[in-house]
FIMARMAR-929440 format. One record per residue (C-alpha): residue in one letter; z, x negated, y; residue number from 1. Coordinates in steps of 0.02 Angstrom, whole numbers, always signed. Each point is the difference from the previous one (the first is absolute). Layout:
<rs>
+-----+--------+--------+--------+-----+
| res |      z |      x |      y |   n |
+-----+--------+--------+--------+-----+
|   A |      Z |      X |      Y | NUM |
...
+-----+--------+--------+--------+-----+
</rs>
This chain:
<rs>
+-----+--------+--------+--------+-----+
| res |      z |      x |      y |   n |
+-----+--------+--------+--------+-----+
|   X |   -399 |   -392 |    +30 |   1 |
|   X |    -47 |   +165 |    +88 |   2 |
|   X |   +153 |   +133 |    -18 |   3 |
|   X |     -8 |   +169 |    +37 |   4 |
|   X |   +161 |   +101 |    +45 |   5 |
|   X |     +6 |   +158 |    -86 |   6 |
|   X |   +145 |   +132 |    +65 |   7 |
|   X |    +24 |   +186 |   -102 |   8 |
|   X |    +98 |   +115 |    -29 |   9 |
|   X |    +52 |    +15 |   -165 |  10 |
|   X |    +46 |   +154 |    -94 |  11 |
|   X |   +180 |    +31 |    +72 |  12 |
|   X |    -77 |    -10 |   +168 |  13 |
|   X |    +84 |   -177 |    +31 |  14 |
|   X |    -91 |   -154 |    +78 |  15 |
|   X |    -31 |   -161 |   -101 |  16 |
|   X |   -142 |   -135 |    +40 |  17 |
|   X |   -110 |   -113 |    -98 |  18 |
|   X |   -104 |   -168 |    +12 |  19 |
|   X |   -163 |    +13 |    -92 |  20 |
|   X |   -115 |   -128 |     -6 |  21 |
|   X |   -191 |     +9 |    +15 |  22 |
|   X |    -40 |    +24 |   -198 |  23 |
|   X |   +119 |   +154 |     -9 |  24 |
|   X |   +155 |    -93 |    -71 |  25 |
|   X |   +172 |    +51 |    +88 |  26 |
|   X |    +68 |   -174 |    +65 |  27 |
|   X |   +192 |    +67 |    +57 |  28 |
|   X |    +93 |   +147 |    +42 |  29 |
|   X |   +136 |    +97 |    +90 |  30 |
|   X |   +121 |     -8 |   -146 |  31 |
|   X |    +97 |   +166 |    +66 |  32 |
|   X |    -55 |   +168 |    +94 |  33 |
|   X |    +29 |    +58 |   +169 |  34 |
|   X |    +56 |   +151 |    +74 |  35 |
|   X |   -130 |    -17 |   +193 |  36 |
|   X |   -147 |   -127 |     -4 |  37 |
|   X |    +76 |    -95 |   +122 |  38 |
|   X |   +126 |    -63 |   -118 |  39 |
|   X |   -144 |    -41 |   -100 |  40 |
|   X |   -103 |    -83 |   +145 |  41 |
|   X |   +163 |   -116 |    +35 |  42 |
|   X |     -5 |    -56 |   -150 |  43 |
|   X |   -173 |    -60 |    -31 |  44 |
|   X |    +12 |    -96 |   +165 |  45 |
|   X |   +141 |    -90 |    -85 |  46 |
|   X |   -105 |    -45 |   -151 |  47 |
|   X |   -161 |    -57 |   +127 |  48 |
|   X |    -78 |   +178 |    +50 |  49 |
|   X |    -89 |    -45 |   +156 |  50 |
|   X |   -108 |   +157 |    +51 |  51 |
|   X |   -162 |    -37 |    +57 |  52 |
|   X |   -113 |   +133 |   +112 |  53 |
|   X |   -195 |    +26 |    -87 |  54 |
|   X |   -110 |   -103 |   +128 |  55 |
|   X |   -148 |   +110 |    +65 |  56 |
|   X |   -141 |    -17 |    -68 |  57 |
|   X |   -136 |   -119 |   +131 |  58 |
|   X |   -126 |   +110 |    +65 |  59 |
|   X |   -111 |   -174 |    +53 |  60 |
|   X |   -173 |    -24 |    -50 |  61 |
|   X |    -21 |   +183 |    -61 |  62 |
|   X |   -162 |    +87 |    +67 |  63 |
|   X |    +34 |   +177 |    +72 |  64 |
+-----+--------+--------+--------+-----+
</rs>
């Protein structure tokens, strides 16, 4: 199953995070808010937040 990571603000200003999977559907989330993000961040690693850098895009086989 593909899961995206969602992090926001919500509207106290606090940090909370969500899993939502590929149709839309919210799989888990951070059941309480946090005062910095990385309060936040520490605690998605805990529940299998693994952060993963967008791979650039091939430029091989393109005309120019």
């Amino acid at each position: 199953m593909n899961i995206i990571w969602r992090f926001y603000s919500d509207p106290t200003h606090a940090w909370r995070w969500q899993q939502i999977s590929a149709d839309r559907t919210v799989v888990s989330e951070s059941h309480k808010a946090y005062k910095n993000y990385e309060g936040c961040l520490a605690d998605a690693r805990e529940k299998g937040y693994v952060f993963q850098a967008p791979q650039p895009k091939s430029n091989k086989g393109r005309l120019r």
